[in-house]
C-alpha positions as CSV (number, residue, x, y, z in Angstrom):
1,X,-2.9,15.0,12.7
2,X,-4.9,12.4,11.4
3,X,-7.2,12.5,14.5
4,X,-10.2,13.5,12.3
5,X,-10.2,11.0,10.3
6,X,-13.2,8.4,9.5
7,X,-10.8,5.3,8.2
8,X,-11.8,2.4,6.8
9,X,-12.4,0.2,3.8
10,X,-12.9,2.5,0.3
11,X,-16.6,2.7,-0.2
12,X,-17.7,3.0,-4.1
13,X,-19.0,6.8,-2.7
14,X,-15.4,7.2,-2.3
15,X,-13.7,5.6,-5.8
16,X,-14.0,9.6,-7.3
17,X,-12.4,11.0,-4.0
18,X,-9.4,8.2,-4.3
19,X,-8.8,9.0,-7.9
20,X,-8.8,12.7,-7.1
21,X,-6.4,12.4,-4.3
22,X,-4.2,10.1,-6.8
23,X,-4.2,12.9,-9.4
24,X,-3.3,15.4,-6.6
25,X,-1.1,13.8,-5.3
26,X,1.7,12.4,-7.9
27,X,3.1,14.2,-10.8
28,X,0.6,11.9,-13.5
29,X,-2.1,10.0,-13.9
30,X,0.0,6.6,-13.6
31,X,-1.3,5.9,-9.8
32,X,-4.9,6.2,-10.3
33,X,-4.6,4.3,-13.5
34,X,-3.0,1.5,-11.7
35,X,-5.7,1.6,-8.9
36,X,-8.2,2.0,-11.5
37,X,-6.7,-1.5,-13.2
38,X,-6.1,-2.8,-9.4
39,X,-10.0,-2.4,-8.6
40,X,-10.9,-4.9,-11.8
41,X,-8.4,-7.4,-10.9
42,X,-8.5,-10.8,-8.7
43,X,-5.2,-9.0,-6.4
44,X,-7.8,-7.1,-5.3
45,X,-9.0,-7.3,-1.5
46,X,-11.7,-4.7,-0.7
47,X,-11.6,-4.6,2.7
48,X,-7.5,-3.5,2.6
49,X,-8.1,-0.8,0.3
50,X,-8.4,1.8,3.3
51,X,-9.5,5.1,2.9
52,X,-9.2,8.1,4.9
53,X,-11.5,11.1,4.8
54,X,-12.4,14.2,6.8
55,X,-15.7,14.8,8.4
56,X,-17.2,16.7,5.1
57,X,-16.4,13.3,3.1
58,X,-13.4,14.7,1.2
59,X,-10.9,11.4,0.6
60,X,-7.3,13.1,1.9
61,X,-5.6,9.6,2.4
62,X,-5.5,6.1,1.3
63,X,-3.3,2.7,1.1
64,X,-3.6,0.1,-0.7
65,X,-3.0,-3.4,-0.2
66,X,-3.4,-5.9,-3.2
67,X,-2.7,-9.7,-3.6
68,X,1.0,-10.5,-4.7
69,X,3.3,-13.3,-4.5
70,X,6.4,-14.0,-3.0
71,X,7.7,-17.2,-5.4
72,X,5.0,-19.4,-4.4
73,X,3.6,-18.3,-1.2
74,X,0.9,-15.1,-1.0
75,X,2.0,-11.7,0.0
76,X,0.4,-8.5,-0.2
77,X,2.1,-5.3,-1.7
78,X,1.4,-1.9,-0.1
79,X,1.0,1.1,-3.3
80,X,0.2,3.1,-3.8
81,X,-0.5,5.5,-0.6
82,X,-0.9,9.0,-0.9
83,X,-1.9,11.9,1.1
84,X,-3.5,15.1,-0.6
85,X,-1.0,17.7,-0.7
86,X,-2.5,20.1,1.7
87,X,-2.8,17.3,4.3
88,X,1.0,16.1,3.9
89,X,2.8,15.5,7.3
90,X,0.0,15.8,9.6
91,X,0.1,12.4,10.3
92,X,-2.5,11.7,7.8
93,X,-0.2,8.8,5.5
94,X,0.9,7.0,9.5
95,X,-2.5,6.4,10.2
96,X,-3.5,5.5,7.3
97,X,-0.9,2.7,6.3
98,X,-1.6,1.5,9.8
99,X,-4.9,0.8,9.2
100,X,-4.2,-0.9,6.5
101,X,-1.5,-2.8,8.2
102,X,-3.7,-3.6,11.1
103,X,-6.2,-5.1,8.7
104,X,-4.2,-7.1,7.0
105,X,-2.8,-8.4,10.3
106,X,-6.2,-9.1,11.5
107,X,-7.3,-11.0,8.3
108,X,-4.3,-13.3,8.8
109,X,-2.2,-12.1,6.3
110,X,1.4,-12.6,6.4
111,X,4.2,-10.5,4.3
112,X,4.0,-7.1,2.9
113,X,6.3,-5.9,0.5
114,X,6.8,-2.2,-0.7
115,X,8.4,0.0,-2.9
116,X,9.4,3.2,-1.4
117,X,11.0,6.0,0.6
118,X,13.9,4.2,2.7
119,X,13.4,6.7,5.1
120,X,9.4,6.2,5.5
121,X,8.4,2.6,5.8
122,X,10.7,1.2,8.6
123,X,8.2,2.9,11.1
124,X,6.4,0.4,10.1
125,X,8.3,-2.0,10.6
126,X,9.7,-2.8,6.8
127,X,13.1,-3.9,6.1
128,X,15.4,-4.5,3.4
129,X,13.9,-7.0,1.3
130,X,16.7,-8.2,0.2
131,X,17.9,-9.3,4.1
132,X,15.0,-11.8,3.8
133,X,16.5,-13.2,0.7
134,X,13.5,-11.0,-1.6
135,X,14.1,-9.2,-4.5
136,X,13.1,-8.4,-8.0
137,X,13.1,-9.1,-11.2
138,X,13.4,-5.7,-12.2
139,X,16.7,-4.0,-10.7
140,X,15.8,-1.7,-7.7
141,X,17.5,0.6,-5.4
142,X,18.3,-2.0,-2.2
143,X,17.2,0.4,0.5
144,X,13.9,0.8,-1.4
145,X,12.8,-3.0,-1.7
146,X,11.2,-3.4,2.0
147,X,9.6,-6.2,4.0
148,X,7.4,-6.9,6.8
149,X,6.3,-9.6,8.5
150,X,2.7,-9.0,10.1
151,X,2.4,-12.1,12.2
152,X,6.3,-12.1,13.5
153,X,7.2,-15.1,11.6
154,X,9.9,-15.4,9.0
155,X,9.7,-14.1,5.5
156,X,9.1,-16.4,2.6
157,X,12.4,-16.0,0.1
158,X,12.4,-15.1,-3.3
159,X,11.6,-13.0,-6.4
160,X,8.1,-10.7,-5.9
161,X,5.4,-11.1,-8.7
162,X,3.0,-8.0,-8.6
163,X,-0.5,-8.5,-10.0
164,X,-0.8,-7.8,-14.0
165,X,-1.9,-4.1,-13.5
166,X,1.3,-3.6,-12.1
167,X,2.9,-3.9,-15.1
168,X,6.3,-5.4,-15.9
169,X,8.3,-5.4,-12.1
C-alpha cells in the first residue's frame, strides 16, 4: 500500500524524481513535458503539486493540480498522476490523488475537473462532467470528462479552458 509514503508538496529535490516517474510511467515523453511547461506557467500552484516517495527518497507517485477555468469561474484540473510501474495498484495513485484532493479542499478550492479512466476517478468522487452542464471544446468520450465538487456546492456550467501548456483541449 501506500502506507510508506512521505506525501506532500514536490520539493525542487524532487522535480528529477517526477520527470523520471513520468517517463516510466506513460508510453512518451508528452507527460513530463507538459509538467515541465506546467511548472513555468501562472496555472501553477506549488503546494497542489503532491508528491509521493518512499523512505530512500525515490518519487513513485504524484498528482497534479494546476489552475484552469470553468467559463469564467476558477477550477483546478487534476493530470497528470502517475504511479511508477513497479508500485501500480498498491494503493500508491489513491493516496496520492487524495492528498492532493485534500489540499485543494483545504485551500478553499472549489471544482476539479479530469480527464480519465471512467472506472478510476469516481472513488473520488468525480462525475460525468457533462451532468453538471461541463464539457469541452475538443470532443471527448462522455464517461471520461469527470467533475467534483470539493466544498459540496454546485458545479459552475460550461466549457473547460486548460492552461496554455495544455495545448489545444
Amino acid at each position: 500500500m501506500g502506507d510508506d509514503l512521505t506525501i506532500g508538496p514536490e520539493t525542487a529535490a524532487q522535480r528529477d524524481g517526477v520527470r523520471e516517474l513520468l517517463l516510466a510511467a506513460f508510453p512518451g515523453p508528452e507527460e513530463a513535458e507538459l509538467v515541465d511547461a506546467l511548472r513555468t506557467d501562472e496555472a501553477w500552484i506549488p503546494q497542489l503539486a503532491m508528491a509521493g516517495a518512499e523512505p530512500t527518497g525515490r518519487v513513485v507517485g504524484c498528482a497534479l493540480l494546476t489552475r484552469c477555468w470553468i467559463d469564467d469561474s476558477t477550477a483546478l484540473c487534476l493530470a497528470p498522476c502517475a504511479v511508477l510501474p513497479g508500485r501500480q495498484n498498491t494503493g500508491v495513485g489513491s493516496t496520492v490523488t487524495r492528498a492532493a484532493l485534500e489540499a485543494a479542499r483545504a485551500s478553499g478550492e472549489d471544482a476539479v475537473v479530469v480527464l480519465g479512466h471512467p472506472q478510476y476517478y469516481p472513488r473520488f468522487g468525480f462525475e460525468r462532467a457533462s451532468a453538471h452542464g461541463i464539457w469541452l471544446r475538443t470532443p471527448v468520450p462522455d464517461d471520461a470528462l469527470m467533475a467534483l465538487s470539493l466544498q459540496g456546492g454546485p458545479l459552475p456550467r460550461g466549457r473547460i479552458r486548460y492552461a496554455a501548456p495544455f495545448g489545444d483541449l
